[in-house]
C-alpha positions in Angstrom: -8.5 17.3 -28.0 -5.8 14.6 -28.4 -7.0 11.8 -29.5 -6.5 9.1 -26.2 -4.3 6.3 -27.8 -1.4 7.8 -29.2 -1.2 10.2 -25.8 2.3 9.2 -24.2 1.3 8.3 -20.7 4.5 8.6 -19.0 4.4 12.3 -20.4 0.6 12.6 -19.0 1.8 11.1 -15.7 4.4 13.9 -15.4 1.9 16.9 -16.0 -0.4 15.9 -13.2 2.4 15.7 -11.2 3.6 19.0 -12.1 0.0 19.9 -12.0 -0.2 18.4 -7.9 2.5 20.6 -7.0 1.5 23.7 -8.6 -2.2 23.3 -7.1 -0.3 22.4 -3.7 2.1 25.7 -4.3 -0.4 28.0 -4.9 -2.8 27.1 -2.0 0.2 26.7 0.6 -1.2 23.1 2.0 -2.2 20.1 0.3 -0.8 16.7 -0.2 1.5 16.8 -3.4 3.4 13.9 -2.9 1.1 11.8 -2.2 -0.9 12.7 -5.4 2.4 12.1 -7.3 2.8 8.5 -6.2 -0.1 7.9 -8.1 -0.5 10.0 -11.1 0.7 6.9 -13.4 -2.1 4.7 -12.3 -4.7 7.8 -12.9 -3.6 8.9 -15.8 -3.7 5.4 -17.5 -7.2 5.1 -16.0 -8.7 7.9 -17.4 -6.6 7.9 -21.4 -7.5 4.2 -21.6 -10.2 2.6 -19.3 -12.3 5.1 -17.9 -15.5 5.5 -19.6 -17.0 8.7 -18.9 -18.9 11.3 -20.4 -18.1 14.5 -17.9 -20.8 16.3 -20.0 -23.1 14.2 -18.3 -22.0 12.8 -15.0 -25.5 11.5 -14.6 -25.2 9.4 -17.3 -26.6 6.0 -16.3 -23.6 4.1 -18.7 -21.0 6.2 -17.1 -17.7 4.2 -15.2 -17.7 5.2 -11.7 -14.4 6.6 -10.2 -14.0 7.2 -6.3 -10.8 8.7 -4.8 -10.7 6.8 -1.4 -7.5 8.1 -0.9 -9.2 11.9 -1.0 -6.2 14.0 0.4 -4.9 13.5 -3.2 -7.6 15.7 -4.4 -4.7 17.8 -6.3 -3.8 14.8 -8.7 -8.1 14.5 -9.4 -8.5 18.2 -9.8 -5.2 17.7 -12.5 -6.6 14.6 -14.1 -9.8 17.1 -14.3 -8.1 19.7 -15.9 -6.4 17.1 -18.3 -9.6 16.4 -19.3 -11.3 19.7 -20.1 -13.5 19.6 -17.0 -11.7 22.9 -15.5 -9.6 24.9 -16.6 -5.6 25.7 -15.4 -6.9 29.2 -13.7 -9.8 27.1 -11.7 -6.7 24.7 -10.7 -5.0 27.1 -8.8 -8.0 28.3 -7.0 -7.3 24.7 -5.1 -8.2 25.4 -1.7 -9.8 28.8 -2.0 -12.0 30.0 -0.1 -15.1 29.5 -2.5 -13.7 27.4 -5.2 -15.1 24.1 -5.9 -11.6 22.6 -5.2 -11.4 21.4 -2.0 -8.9 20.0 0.4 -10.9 17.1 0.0 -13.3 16.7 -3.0 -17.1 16.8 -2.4 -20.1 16.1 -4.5 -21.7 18.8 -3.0 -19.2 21.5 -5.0 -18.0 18.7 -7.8 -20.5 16.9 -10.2 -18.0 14.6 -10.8 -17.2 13.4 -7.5 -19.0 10.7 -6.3 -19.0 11.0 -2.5 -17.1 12.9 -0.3 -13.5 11.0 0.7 -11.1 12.1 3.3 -12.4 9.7 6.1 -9.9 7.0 5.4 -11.1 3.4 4.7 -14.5 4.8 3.3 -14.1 4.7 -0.5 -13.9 0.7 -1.3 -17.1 -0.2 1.3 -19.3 3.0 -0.7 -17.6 1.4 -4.0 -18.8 -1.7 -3.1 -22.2 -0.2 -2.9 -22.3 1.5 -6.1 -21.1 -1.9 -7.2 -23.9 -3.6 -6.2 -26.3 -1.5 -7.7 -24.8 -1.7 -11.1 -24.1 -6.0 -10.8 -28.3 -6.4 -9.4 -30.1 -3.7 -10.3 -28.9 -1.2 -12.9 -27.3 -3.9 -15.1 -25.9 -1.4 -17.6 -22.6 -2.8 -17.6 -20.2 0.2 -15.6 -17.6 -0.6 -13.8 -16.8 0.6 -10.2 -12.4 1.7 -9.9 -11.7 3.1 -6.0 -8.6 4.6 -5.8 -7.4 3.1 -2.2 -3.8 4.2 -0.4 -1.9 1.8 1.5 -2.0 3.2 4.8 -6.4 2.9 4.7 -5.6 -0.7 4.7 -5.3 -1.0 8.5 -8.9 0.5 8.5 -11.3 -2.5 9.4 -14.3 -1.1 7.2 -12.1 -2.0 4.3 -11.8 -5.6 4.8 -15.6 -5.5 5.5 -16.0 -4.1 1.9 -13.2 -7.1 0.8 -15.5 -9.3 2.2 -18.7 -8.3 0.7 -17.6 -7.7 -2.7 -16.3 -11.0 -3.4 -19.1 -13.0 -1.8 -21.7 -10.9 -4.1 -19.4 -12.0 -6.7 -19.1 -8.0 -8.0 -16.5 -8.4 -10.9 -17.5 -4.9 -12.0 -15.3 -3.5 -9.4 -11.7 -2.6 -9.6 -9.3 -1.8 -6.3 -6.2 0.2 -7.2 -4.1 0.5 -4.0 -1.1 2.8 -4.1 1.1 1.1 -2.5 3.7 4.2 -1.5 5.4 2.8 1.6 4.8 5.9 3.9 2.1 7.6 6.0 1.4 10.3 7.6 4.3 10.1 10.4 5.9 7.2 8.2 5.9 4.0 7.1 3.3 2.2 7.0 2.6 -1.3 8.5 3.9 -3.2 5.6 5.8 -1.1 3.5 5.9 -1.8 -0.1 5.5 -5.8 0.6 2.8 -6.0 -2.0 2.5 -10.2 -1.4 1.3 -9.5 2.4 -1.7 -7.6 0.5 -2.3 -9.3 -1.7 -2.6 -12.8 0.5 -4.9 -10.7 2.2 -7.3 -9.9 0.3 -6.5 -13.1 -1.7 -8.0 -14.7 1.7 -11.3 -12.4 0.6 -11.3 -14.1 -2.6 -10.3 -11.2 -5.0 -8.7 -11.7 -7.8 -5.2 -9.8 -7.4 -2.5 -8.4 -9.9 0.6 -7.3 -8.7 2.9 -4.4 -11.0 5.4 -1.7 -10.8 2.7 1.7 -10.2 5.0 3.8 -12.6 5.0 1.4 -15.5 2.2 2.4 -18.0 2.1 -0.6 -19.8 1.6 -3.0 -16.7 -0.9 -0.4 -15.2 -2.1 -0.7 -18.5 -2.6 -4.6 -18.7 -3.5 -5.1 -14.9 -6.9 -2.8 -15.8 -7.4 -4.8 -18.9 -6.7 -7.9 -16.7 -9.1 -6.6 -13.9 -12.0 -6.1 -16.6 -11.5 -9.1 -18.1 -11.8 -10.9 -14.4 -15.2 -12.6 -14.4 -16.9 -13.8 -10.8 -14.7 -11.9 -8.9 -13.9 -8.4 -7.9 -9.6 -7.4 -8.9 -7.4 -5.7 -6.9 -4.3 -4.0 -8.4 -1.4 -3.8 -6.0 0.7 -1.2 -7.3 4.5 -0.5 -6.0 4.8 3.4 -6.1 7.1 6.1 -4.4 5.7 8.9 -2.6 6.7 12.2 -3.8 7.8 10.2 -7.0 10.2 12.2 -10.2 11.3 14.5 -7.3 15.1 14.0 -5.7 14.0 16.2 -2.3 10.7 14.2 -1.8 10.7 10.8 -3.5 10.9 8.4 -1.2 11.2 10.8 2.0 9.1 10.9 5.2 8.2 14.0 7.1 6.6 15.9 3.6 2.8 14.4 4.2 0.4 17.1 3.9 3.2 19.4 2.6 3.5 21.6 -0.6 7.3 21.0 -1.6 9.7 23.5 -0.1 10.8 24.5 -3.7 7.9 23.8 -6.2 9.9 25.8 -9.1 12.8 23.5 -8.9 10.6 20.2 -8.6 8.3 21.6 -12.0 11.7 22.1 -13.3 12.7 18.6 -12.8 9.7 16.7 -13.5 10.1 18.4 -17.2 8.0 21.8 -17.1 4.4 22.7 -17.7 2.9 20.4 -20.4 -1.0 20.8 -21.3 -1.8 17.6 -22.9 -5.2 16.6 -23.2 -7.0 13.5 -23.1 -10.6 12.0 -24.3 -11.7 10.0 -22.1 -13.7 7.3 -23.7 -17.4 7.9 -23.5 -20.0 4.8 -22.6 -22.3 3.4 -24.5 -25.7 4.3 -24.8 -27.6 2.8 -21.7 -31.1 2.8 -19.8 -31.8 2.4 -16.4 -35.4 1.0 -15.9 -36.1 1.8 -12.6 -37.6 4.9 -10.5 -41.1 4.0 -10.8 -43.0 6.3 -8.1 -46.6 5.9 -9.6 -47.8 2.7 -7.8 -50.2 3.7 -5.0 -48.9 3.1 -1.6 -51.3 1.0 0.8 -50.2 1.4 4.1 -51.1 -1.2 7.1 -54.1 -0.7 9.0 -54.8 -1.0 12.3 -57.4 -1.6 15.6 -57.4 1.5 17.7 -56.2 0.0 21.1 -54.3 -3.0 19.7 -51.1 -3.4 21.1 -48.3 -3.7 18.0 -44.6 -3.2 17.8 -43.2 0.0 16.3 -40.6 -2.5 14.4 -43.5 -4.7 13.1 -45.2 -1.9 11.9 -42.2 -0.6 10.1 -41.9 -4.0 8.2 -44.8 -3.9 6.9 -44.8 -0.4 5.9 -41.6 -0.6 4.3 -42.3 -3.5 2.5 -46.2 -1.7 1.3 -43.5 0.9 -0.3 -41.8 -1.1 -1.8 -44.8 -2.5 -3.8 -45.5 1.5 -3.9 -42.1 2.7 -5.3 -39.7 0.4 -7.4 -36.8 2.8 -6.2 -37.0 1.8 -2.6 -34.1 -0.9 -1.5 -33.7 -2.1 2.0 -30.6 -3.0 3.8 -30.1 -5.1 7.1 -27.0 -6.4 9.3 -28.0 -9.8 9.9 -31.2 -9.1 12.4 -33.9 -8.3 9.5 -36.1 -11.1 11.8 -35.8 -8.7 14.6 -35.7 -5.4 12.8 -38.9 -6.8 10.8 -36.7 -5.8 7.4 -38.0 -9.4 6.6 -41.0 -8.2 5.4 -39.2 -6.5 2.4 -36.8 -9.4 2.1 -40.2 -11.9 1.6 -41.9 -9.1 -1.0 -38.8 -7.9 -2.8 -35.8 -9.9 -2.7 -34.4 -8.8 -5.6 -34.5 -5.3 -3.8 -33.2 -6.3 -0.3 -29.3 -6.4 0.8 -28.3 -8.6 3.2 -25.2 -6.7 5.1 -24.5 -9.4 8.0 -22.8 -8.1 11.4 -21.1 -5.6 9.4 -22.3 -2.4 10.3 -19.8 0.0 8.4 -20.4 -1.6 5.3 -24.4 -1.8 5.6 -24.2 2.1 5.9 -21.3 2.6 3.3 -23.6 0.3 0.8 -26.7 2.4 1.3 -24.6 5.7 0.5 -23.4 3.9 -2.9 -26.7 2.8 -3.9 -28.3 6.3 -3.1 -25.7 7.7 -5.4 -27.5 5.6 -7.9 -31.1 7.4 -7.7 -32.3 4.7 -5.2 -33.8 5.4 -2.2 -32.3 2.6 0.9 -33.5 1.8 3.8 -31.2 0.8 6.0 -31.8 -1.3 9.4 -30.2 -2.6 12.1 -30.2 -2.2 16.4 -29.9 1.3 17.4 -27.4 0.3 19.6 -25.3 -0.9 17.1 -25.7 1.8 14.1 -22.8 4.0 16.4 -20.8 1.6 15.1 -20.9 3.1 11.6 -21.4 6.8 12.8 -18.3 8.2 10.9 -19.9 6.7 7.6 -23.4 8.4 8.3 -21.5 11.6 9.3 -19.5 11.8 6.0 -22.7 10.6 4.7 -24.4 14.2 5.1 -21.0 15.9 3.3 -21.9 13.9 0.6 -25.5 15.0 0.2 -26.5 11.3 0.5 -30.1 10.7 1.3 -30.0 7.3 2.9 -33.2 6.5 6.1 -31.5 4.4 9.1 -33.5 2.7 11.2 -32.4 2.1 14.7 -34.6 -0.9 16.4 -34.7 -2.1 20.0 -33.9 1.4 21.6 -34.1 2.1 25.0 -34.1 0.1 28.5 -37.2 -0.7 27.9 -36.2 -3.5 25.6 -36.0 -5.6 28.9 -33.8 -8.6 30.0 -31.1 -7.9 27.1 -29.3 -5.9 29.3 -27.4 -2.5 28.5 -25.2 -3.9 25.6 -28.4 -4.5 23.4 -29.9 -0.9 24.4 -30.0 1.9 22.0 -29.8 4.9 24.5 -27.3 7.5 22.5 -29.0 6.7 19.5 -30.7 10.2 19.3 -28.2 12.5 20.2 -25.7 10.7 17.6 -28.2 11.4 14.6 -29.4 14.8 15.9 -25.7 16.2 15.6 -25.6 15.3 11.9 -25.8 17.7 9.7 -29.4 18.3 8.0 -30.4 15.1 9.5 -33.9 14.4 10.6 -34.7 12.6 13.2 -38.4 10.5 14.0 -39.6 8.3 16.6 -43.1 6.9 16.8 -45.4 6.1 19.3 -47.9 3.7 17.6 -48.1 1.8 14.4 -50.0 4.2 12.2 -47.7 6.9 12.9 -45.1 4.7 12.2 -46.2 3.7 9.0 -46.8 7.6 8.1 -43.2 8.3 8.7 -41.7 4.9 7.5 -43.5 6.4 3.7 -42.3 10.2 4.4 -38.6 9.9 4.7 -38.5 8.5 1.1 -38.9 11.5 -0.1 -36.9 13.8 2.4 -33.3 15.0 2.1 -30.1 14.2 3.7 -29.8 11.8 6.6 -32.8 10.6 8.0 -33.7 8.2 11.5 -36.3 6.5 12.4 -36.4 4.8 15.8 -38.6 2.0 16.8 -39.1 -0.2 19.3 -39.5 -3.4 20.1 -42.1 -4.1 22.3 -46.0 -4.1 21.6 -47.5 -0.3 22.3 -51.5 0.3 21.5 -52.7 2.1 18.9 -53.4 5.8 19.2 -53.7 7.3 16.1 -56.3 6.5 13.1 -54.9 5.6 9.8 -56.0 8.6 8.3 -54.3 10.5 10.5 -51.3 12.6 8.9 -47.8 13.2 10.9 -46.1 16.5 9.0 -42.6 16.6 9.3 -41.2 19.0 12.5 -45.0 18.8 13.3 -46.2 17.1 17.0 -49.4 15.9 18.3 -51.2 17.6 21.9 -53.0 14.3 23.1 -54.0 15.9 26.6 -54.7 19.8 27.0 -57.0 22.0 28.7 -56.8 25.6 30.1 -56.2 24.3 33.8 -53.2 22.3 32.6 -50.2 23.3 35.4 -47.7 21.5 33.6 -46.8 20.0 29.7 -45.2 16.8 29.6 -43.3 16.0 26.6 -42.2 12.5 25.1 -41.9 10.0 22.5 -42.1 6.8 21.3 -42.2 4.4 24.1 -42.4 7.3 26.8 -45.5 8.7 25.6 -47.4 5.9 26.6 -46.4 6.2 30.3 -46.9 10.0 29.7 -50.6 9.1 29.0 -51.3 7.0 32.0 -49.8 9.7 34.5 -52.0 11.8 32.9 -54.8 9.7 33.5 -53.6 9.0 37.1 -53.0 13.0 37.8 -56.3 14.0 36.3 -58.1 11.7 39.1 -56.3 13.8 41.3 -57.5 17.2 40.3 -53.8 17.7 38.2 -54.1 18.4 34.9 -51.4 18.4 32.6 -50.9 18.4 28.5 -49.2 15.7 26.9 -47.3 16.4 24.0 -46.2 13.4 21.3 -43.2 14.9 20.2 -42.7 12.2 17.1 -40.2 14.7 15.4 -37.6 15.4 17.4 -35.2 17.3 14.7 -37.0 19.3 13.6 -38.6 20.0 16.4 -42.4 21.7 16.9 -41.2 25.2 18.1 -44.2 26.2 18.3 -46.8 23.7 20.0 -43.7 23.8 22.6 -43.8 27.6 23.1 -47.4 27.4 23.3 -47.2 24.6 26.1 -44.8 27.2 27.7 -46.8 30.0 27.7 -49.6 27.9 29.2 -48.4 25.4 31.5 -45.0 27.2 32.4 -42.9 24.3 33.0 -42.1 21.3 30.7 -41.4 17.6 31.8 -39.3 15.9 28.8 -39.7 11.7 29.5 -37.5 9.9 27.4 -35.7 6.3 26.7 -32.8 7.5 26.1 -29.4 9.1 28.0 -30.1 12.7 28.9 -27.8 14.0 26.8 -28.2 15.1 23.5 -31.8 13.5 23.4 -35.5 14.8 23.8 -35.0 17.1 26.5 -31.9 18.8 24.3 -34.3 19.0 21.4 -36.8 20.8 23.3 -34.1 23.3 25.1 -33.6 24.4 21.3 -36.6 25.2 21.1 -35.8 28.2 23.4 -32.6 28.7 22.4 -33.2 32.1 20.9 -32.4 34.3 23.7 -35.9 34.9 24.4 -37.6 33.8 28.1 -37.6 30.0 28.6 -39.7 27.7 30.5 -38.7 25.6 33.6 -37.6 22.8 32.2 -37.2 19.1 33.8 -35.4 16.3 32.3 -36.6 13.1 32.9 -34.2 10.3 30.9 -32.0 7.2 31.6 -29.3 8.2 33.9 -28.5 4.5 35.6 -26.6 1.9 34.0 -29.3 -0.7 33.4 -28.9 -4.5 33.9 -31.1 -7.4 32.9 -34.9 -7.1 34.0 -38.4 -6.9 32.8 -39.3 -3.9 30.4 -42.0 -2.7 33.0 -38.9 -2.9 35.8 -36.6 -1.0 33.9 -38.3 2.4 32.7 -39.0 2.1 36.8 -35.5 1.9 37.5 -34.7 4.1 35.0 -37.6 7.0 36.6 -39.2 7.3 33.0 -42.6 4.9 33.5 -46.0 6.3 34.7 -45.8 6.1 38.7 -42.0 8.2 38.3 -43.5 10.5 35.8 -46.4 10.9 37.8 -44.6 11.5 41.3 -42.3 14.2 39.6 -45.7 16.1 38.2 -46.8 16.0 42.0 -43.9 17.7 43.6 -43.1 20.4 40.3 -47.0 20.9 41.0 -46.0 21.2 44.8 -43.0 23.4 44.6 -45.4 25.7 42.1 -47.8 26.6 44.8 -45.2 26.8 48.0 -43.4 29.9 45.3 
C-alpha cells in the first residue's frame, strides 16, 4: 500500500467519486451525488486522522466512524475499497441481492459499520453514545467522527445529541456536517449559510470550525483543530456541492437518489479510474478493563403476600446486577425516582447516565454504549418510550442488544390521567424485530427477569408497574424465557383466563370469587408475552376451550394478539375473548379505573359467568 502522507488527496477525493458513481451505475439506484459532495471530507479522514485497524474492528483503541448520513453508503463502500477492506468486484455487487453492500450499510452484513444509518438524525445522538463510553468508561483515548448531512439537521434528535454532548463535556467527538445545499425535493432550510449552523450549535456549546468541504488542507486543519479541542465536543461545518466535479449534476436538484444519466461521461470527467490506496493509521495498543461477569448476583428477597411495586423491585434488582456484572450500565430520562433507576444511580454512579426528558437520545445512548460490549439498561415511562420508537426499531437492524424498561403502564396507574399511561407500550415492542417482550406480576419474578435480559439478544422490554402488587412467587422460583406459570387448574376448569402483570392479580381473585360459585377456571400468568408459551396455551385450549385474555393495555397488538399467534398455524383455534382497555380513561383511583376499563376482578368475573352461560345454552 501507499504510504498515507504523501497520498494526493484531491486525487483520492476524485476516485471515490468515480468510485460512487460506478457503484450507483452498476446497481441502477443509489445516491451518487450525494456521496460526492463529500468524498473530500472522507478521504482526508481516513489518509490522515482516522485510526483504524480494519483487521480488527473490535479493536478496543480503534477511532469510531458512523455515516449518519447512510444513503451515501456508495462513497463508504469506496473509502472501503481504498482501503483494502473489499475489493473493486465486491464494489459493484452494491446493492445486490446478497452482497454485503447495502442501500444502506448495516452492522449486521459489515464489521466495519457501526450501526445501521438511513433513519435520518440518528448517527450524532448513537455517536454521542459511543462517545460517552469512551470519555467515562473505556478511557482508551478514541475518538468518535459522525458523518452528519445538512438536511438531518431539521431532525429534533440531533439537537438532543448537541445538547448532551457538550454538557458531558465529550471532546472526543467530532461532527462533520456536509453542508450540500439540497435535499431530497431541494434545498434545504438554510442552504449553504454555514453561520446559521454554526450559531446553532454554538448555542449547544460546541466548539465549531467553519471551511470550504473540497479544500484538503482546511478539512485537513479543522480535524487537527477538532482533536486538539479540549472540554468540548467540534463541529466541522463544511460548504460542499452536491453532485460535486460533475457539470450535469453539481449543484442541480431533481438527481437525489439517482445514478447519473451518463456515468461514462461523468468517470470521464472526474479524470478516470484511479486505484490509489491508503493506510489508514492504526491505534495504539489499548485495554479495556471491564466485562467482569464473575461476581455472584444476589437478588432481593421477599415476604410471600407483601404487597411491592414491580418498579421497586426492578431497582433493586438492577442495581444487585450491577454489583453482579461490571458490564451493566443503566440509563434514565429524568424520572430514575419514579422508575426506581435510583437504586443503580446510589450503587454505581460511575455506571449510571442521566438522559433528562430526552427520550430519543436516552435510547440512541444505550445503542452506542452496547456497541461498546456493555450491557444498558435503559428506563423511562412506558408511555413515553414511543417517543423514541424509530431509534429502538433501527435499533434491531443494528443487532443492538439494549433492555428498555417501560414503567407506570396501564390505567391502573390512577389519577395521572391518560397522558401518563403506557397502554400501546406492548404492541410497539412486540412488532420489533427479534424483540422480547416481559411483564411481571410480583417482585420475585421481576427480579428473575430484570437478571435474564442481560444476557438475551436483540431488543428486549420489560414492563412494570407502579403500584404495590403481593408477592406470589418464591425467590427460588425460575421464570424461563417464552415459558408461563398455570396458578389455577383442575380438570373441571370451563374456561382459561390469561393475563399479566397487573391483570393477573384481578385474574386471581375472580378465580377465587367463581370457584365459590361452583366455576372453575385456570389462570394462566403469561409473564412472556413474545415469545409466547405456545404450548401451556394450547393445552389450556384443549381443556378449557375458550380463553379470556385480561390486560392493561389497548387491545390491539397486546396480550390477547400474542395469544391469537399462538394459533396462528392454521390449525383449530379456541374461542377467544379479549378483555383490554378500550375507553379513554380520565383521572380516578387505580381500583376505579381497571373498573371502568372492564379489566378488574368483578368485570373479569361477570364475563367468566355469561361465556360459562352461553357454553351450556349451545
Amino acid at each position: 500500500m501507499t504510504d498515507r502522507h504523501p497520498i494526493d488527496l484531491a486525487e483520492l477525493g476524485q476516485q471515490l467519486r468515480v468510485d460512487s458513481v460506478r457503484a450507483a451505475d452498476a446497481a441502477g439506484s443509489g445516491h451518487p451525488t450525494s456521496s460526492m459532495s463529500a468524498a473530500d471530507l472522507v478521504a482526508v479522514l481516513f489518509a490522515r486522522h482516522l485510526r483504524y485497524d480494519f483487521d480488527r474492528p473490535d479493536h478496543p483503541g480503534n477511532d469510531r466512524f458512523i455515516l449518519s448520513k447512510g444513503h451515501a453508503s456508495p462513497l463508504l463502500y469506496a473509502t472501503y475499497k481504498a482501503a483494502g477492506a473489499i475489493d473493486d468486484a465486491e464494489l459493484l455487487t452494491f446493492r445486490e441481492s446478497g452482497s454485503r453492500l447495502e442501500g444502506h450499510p448495516t452492522p449486521r452484513r459489515l464489521p466495519w459499520v457501526e450501526v445501521a444509518t438511513g433513519s435520518l438524525g440518528q448517527g450524532l445522538p448513537i455517536g454521542v453514545g459511543v462517545a460517552l463510553s469512551g470519555k467515562r468508561l473505556d478511557r482508551v483515548g478514541h475518538r468518535v467522527w459522525v458523518l452528519c448531512g445538512d438536511s438531518e439537521l431539521a431532525e429534533g434528535s440531533v439537537w438532543e445529541a448537541a445538547e448532551q454532548a457538550s454538557f458531558e463535556n465529550l471532546d472526543n467527538l467530532t461532527a462533520i456536517v456536509d453542508v450540500n445545499r439540497l435535499g431530497q425535493r431541494g434545498a434545504t432550510r438554510h442552504g449553504h449559510d454555514l453561520d446559521a449552523y454554526a450559531r446553532r450549535f454554538k448555542a449547544f456549546g460546541w466548539h465549531t470550525v467553519e471551511i470550504d468541504g473540497h479544500d484538503a488542507d482546511a478539512i485537513d486543519r479543522a480535524y487537527a483543530e477538532a482533536a486538539s479541542t479540549a472540554g468540548q465536543p467540534t463541529v466541522v461545518l463544511a460548504r460542499t456541492l452536491k453532485g460535486k466535479g460533475v457539470l450535469a449534476a453539481e449543484d442541480k436538484e431533481g438527481l437525489h437518489g439517482k445514478p447519473l444519466k451518463d456515468a461514462a461521461e461523468a468517470i470521464r470527467e472526474l479524470g478516470g479510474e484511479r486505484d490509489l490506496r491508503i493506510e489508514v493509521q492504526r491505534p495504539a495498543a489499548a485495554r479495556v478493563l471491564h466485562a467482569e461477569r464473575s461476581g455472584h448476583l444476589e437478588l432481593p428477597r421477599y415476604e410471600r403476600g407483601d404487597s411491592v411495586a414491580t418498579r421497586d423491585a426492578y431497582g433493586q434488582a438492577l442495581a444487585a446486577l450491577g454489583s453482579a456484572r461490571g458490564d451493566v450500565v443503566a440509563l434514565d430520562g429524568e424520572v430514575s425516582d419514579s422508575t426506581r433507576a435510583e437504586f443503580f444511580a446510589k450503587a454505581h454512579p460511575e455506571r449510571f447516565f442521566e438522559s433528562y426528558i430526552a427520550e430519543q437520545q436516552l435510547v440512541a445512548s444505550a445503542v452506542g454504549l452496547s456497541t461498546r460490549g456493555w450491557v444498558p439498561y435503559a428506563s423511562s415511562f412506558a408511555a413515553f418510550l414511543t417517543r423514541a420508537h424509530d431509534f429502538v426499531r433501527m435499533a434491531a437492524i443494528s443487532g443492538a442488544g439494549i433492555n428498555c424498561v417501560g414503567s407506570h403502564a396501564g390505567v391502573s396507574i390512577g389519577q395521572d390521567g391518560p397522558s401518563q399511561m403506557g397502554l400501546e407500550d406492548l404492541a410497539t415492542f412486540r412488532s420489533v424485530y427479534g424483540s422480547t417482550v416481559l411483564y411481571p406480576c410480583d417482585a420475585h419474578q421481576t427480579g428473575r427477569l430484570v437478571a435474564a435480559m442481560a444476557d438475551l439478544e436483540g431488543v428486549r422490554y420489560l414492563r412494570t408497574s407502579r403500584g404495590g402488587m403481593p408477592v406470589l412467587y418464591g425467590p427460588d422460583e425460575e421464570f424461563p424465557i417464552g415459558g408461563s406459570k398455570v396458578l389455577r387448574s383442575s380438570g373441571e376448569d370451563r374456561l382459561t383466563l390469561v393475563a399479566a402483570g397487573v391483570t393477573v392479580h384481578e385474574a386471581l381473585k375472580a378465580a377465587d370469587a367463581l370457584a365459590q360459585e361452583g366455576i372453575a377456571v385456570r389462570v394462566i400468568d403469561l409473564y412472556s408475552v413474545k415469545p409466547v408459551d405456545r404450548d401451556t396455551l394450547r393445552e389450556a385450549a384443549e381443556r378449557t376451550g375458550c380463553l379470556v385474555t385480561v390486560e392493561d393495555h389497548r387491545e390491539e397488538g397486546g396480550i390477547g394478539d400474542a395469544v391469537a399467534g399462538a394459533f396462528a398455524d392454521g390449525g383449530p383455534a379456541p374461542r377467544l375473548v379479549r378483555l383490554a382497555v378500550r375507553n379513554m380513561p380520565g383521572s380516578a383511583s387505580p381500583e376505579e379505573q381497571l373498573h371502568a376499563a372492564g379489566i378488574d376482578a368483578e368485570s373479569v368475573a361477570a364475563a367468566a359467568r355469561l361465556l360459562v352461560e352461553q357454553a351450556v345454552v349451545r
